[in-house]
C-alpha positions, 0 to 999 in steps of 0.5 A, a space after each residue: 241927424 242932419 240932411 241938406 235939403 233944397 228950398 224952393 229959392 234955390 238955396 240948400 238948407 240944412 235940416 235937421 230931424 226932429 220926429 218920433 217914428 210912430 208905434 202903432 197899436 198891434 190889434 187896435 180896434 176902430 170906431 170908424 169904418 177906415 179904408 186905405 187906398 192902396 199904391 201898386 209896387 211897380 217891377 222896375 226890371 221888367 218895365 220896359 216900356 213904361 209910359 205904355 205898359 204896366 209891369 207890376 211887382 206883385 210879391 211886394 205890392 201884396 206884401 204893402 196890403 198886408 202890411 195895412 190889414 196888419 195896421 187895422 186897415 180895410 184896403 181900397 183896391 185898384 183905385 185912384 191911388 193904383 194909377 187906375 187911369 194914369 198908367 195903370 190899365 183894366 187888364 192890370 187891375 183884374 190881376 191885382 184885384 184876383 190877387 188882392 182877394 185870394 191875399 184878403 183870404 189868407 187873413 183872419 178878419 181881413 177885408 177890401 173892396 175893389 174899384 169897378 169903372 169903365 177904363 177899358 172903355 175909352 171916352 170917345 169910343 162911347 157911343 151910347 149910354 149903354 156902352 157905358 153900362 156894359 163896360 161897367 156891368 164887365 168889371 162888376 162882374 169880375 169883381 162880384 165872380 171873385 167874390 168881392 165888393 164893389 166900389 163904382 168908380 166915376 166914368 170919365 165915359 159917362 162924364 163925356 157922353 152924358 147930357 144931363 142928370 138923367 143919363 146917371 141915374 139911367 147908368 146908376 140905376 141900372 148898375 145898382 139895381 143889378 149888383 149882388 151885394 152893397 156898393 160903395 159909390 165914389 164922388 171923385 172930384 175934377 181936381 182927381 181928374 180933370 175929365 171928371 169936370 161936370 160929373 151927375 150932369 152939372 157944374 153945379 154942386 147943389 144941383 149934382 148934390 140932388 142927383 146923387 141923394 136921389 139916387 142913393 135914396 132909390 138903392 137904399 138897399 144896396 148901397 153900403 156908403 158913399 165916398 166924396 172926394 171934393 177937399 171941401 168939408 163943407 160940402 161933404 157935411 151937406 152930402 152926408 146931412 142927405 144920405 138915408 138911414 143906413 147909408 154911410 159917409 167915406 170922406 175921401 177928402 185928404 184935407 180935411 180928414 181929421 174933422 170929418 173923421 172925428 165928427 162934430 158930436 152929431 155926425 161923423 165920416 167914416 174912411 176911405 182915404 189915399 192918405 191912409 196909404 203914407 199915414 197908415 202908422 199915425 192913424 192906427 193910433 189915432 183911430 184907436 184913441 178915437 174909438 177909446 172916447 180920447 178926442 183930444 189924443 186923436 187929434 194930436 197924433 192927427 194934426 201934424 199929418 195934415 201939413 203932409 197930406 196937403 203937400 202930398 195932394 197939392 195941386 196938381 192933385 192928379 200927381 199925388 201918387 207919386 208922394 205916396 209911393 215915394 214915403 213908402 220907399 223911404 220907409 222901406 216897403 220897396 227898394 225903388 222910387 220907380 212908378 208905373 208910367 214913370 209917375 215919379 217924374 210928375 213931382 219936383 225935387 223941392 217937393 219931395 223934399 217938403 215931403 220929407 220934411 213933413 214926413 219926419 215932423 208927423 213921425 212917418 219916417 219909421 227908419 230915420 236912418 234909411 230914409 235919409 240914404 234913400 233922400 239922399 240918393 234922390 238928391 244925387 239924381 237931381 245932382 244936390 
């Protein structure tokens, strides 16, 4: 099969298809704790005013997640990889979180954890650290009154209104010594979002580094792990080197997720990953090699999927969702390429089309056929 594509000089090249669809393993067992953060389906009908108001179709974005747990996947819900905080707002994400919770109940063994920030709170109307703790101390709430897990997202509100390292710990402790359950910490990097620059109180990684160790060393007890989203292996193997006993490693780096995965025989990174979303397929097979002691076949099935996740996360790496949500269109999990907040325009023509590329390569496109109709309907949009 054979699709003309464009190439970044202009020209239109013509390629051909050379991947396998992947066959994931039906009741695959993992030997690493793997989160998918998952993608909302927007309703395109209903969108009306889409920069400003999110319209969400929720039979298929509830039919996305169980199409995950199918897979052997927890999800990750109302993350970064939700648009939480680019067109995706705190009114949105309580429904898809009640939504998501009353779904998870349906499924035998099925599990989540939901997103708890400040987003409601917008930055410049902090006015005190403790408005930052009561916005996130609202949306714990809701999420603990649900009965789910959180996970404390990075506050763009605290990154703006903090002096230093002390004005986290004084909004962590808080937080963490007031939650019902475990927690999951998130470390979201300002390549994720640019207002996150300077987060735990310095530019400065090993002076940030000790910020968070203290802290997760003070709650311990109550923090079930830790995701860092940074794309620098280096740096999360320092921070998991750190964690206390009991304390696990989420890598949300979309780079270098094999490795961490995989481990360097000593220690290893469990999963959080927005790539999980696109990838889901591949890496219910390689997780179950991993978990069969088959290294080597974990990683062949991996490799090829990192070329796509570098593409789908290259810089701006805000923008990634739109890769995401565009594989899943072409992978028939929704009948449109449309977005919360119309999202699909922050990529080019020329990238979906290395994404597609990719996408074949890793054998991520499950039906060849319909995803060159849907690449070339995108194509026609840009008048290829």
């Amino acid at each position: 099969m054979d699709i003309t594509l464009p190439a970044k000089n202009g020209d239109l090249v013509s390629y051909r298809l050379v991947g396998k669809p992947a066959e994931p393993i039906k009741g695959a067992s993992f030997s690493r704790i793997a989160y998918a953060a998952a993608h909302v389906v927007a309703d395109p009908i209903a969108m009306t005013d889409p920069w400003s108001r999110a319209a969400v179709d929720w039979d298929t974005t509830m039919a996305f997640r169980h199409h995950l747990w199918r897979l052997g996947f927890r999800i990750a819900e109302a993350m970064d990889t939700s648009q939480r905080g680019m067109g995706f707002d705190w009114a949105s994400a309580k429904e898809l979180i009640r939504r998501s919770i009353g779904e998870a109940r349906t499924v035998p063994g099925a599990d989540l954890a939901s997103g708890a920030g400040t987003d409601h709170l917008a930055p410049a109307a902090a006015r005190s650290l403790d408005d930052v703790v009561h916005a996130y101390e609202e949306q714990f709430a809701f999420i603990e009154g649900e009965g789910g897990k959180a996970i404390m997202m990075a506050s763009r509100a605290l990154a703006a209104i903090a002096k230093g390292p002390d004005d986290y710990a004084r909004v962590y402790d808080r937080i963490l010594s007031q939650a019902s359950g475990k927690v999951i910490l998130h470390w979201l990097g300002d390549m994720f979002d640019p207002a996150l620059k300077g987060y735990w109180g310095s530019q400065d990684f090993e002076a940030a580094l000790d910020t968070v160790v203290a802290i997760t060393e003070r709650h311990a007890g109550k923090v079930e792990g830790i995701k860092i989203s940074l794309l620098d292996a280096h740096k999360e193997v320092l921070l998991r080197d750190r964690l206390p006993e009991g304390v696990v490693m989420f890598t949300g780096d979309d780079f270098n997720y094999p490795e961490l995965i995989g481990g360097d025989g000593k220690r290893h990174s469990h999963a959080l990953l927005g790539i999980f979303d696109a990838i889901a397929p591949v890496a219910n097979a390689a997780l179950a090699k991993l978990a069969e002691g088959d290294r080597a076949g974990y990683d062949a099935l991996m490799a090829p999927t990192v070329p796509l996740s570098r593409k789908i996360f290259e810089a701006p790496t805000e923008y990634y969702k739109a890769g995401i949500v565009f594989m899943a269109w072409l992978n028939g999990h929704q009948d449109h390429f449309t977005m919360v907040g119309g999202m699909q325009s922050a990529r080019g023509i020329c990238h979906y089309a290395d994404v597609f590329r990719l996408s074949d390569q890793a054998g991520l496109l499950a039906d060849p056929d319909l995803a060159i109709a849907r690449m070339k309907t995108l194509l026609a949009m840009a008048g290829i």
